[in-house]
C-alpha positions in Angstrom: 5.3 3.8 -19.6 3.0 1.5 -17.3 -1.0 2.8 -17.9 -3.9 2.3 -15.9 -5.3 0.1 -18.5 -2.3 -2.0 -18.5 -2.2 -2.6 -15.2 -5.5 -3.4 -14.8 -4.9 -6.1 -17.4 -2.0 -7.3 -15.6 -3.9 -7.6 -12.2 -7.2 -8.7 -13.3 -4.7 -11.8 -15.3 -3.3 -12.5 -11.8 -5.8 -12.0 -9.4 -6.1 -14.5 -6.4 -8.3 -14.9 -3.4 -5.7 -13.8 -1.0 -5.0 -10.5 -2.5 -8.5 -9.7 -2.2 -8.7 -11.1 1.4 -5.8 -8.6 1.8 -7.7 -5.9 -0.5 -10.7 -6.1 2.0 -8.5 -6.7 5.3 -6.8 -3.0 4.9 -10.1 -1.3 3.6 -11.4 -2.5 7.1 -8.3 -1.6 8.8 -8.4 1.7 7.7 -12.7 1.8 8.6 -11.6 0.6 12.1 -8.5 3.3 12.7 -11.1 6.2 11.4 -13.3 4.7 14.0 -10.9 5.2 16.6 -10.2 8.5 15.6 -13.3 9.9 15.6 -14.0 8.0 19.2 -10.9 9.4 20.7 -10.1 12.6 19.0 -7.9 13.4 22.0 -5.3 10.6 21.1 -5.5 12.0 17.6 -4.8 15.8 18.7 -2.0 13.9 21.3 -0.6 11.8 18.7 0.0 15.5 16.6 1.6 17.3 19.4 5.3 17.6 18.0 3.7 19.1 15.3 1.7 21.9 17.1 4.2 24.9 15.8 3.3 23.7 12.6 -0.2 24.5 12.2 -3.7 23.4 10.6 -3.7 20.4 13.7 -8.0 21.2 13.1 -6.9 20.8 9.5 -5.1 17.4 10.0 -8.1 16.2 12.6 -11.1 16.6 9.9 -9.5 14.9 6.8 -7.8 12.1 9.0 -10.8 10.1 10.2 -13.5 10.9 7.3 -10.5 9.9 4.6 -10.1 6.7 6.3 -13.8 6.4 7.1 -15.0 6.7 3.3 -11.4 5.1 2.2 -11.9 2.3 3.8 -15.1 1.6 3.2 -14.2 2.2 -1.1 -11.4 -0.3 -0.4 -13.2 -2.9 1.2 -15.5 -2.9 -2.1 -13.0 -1.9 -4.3 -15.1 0.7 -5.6 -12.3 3.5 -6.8 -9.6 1.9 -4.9 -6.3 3.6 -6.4 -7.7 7.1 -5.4 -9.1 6.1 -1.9 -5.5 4.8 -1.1 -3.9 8.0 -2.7 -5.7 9.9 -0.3 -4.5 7.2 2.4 -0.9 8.4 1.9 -0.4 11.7 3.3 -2.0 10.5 6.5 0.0 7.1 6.3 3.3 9.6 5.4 2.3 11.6 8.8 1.9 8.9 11.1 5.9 7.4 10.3 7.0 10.9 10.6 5.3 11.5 13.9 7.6 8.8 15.3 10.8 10.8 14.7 9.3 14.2 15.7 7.4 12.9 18.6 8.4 10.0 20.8 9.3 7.1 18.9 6.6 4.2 19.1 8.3 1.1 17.7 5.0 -1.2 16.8 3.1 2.3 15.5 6.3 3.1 13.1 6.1 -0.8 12.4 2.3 -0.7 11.5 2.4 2.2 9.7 5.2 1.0 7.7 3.6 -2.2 6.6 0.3 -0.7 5.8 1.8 1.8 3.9 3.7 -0.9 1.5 0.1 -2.8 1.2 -1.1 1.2 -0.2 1.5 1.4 -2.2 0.9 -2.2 -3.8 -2.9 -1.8 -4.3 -2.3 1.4 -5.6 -0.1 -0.2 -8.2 -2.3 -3.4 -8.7 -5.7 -1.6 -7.8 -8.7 -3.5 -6.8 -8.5 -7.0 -9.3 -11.2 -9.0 -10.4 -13.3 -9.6 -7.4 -14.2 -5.8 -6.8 -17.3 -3.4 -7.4 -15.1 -1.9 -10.0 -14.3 -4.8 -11.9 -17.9 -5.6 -11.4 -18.9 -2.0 -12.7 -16.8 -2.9 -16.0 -18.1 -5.7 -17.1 -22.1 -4.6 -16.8 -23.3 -7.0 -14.6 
């Protein structure tokens, strides 16, 4: 069975400049998208119309921009990436299912499908070697 510690070894041995480009790139993406949602909470409340029947839409509004405010701001860093990106999923989850309640949006089931299997990598190789965390480790 595959442990945190192990892959931390694993990632911190194989760590390149790109993946943390990439690290930083979706950290920002996901600051940005929280952004958006907070500017246009309409969109947001639009975008969860198929699932009005379903209740907790006030629910879905508050913990979909400030998870991917603080998220992406931990991922950028890499300060406590795996559980940032956890709490990325549900909302990630929601936004491909939207597009077979709702009206389908090719390029939105496309993004959201892309950036979820970036989360699901990071949460599997976390934040490497160039990170606050690593940093955090090592005492410097």
């Amino acid at each position: 069975m595959l442990s945190i510690k192990s892959l931390n070894k694993w990632a911190n041995a194989h760590t390149y400049y790109w993946l943390d480009v990439l690290r930083v790139a979706l950290g920002v993406f996901f600051f940005i998208k929280g952004i958006n949602f907070i500017s246009q909470t309409e969109t947001l409340v639009e975008l969860i119309e198929p699932l009005k029947g379903f209740g907790g839409i006030m629910l879905v509004v508050h913990y979909v921009a400030p998870a991917h405010l603080v998220g992406g701001i931990l991922v950028a860093f890499g300060l406590l990436t795996r559980w940032a990106l956890i709490a990325q999923i549900p909302i990630l989850i929601g936004a491909i299912l939207i597009n077979f309640v709702g009206v389908m949006n090719a390029a939105n089931l496309i993004l959201a499908l892309i950036v979820l299997a970036f989360t699901i990598f990071f949460i599997f190789y976390g934040s490497g070697k160039h990170s606050a965390d690593y940093i955090m480790k090592m005492g410097y």
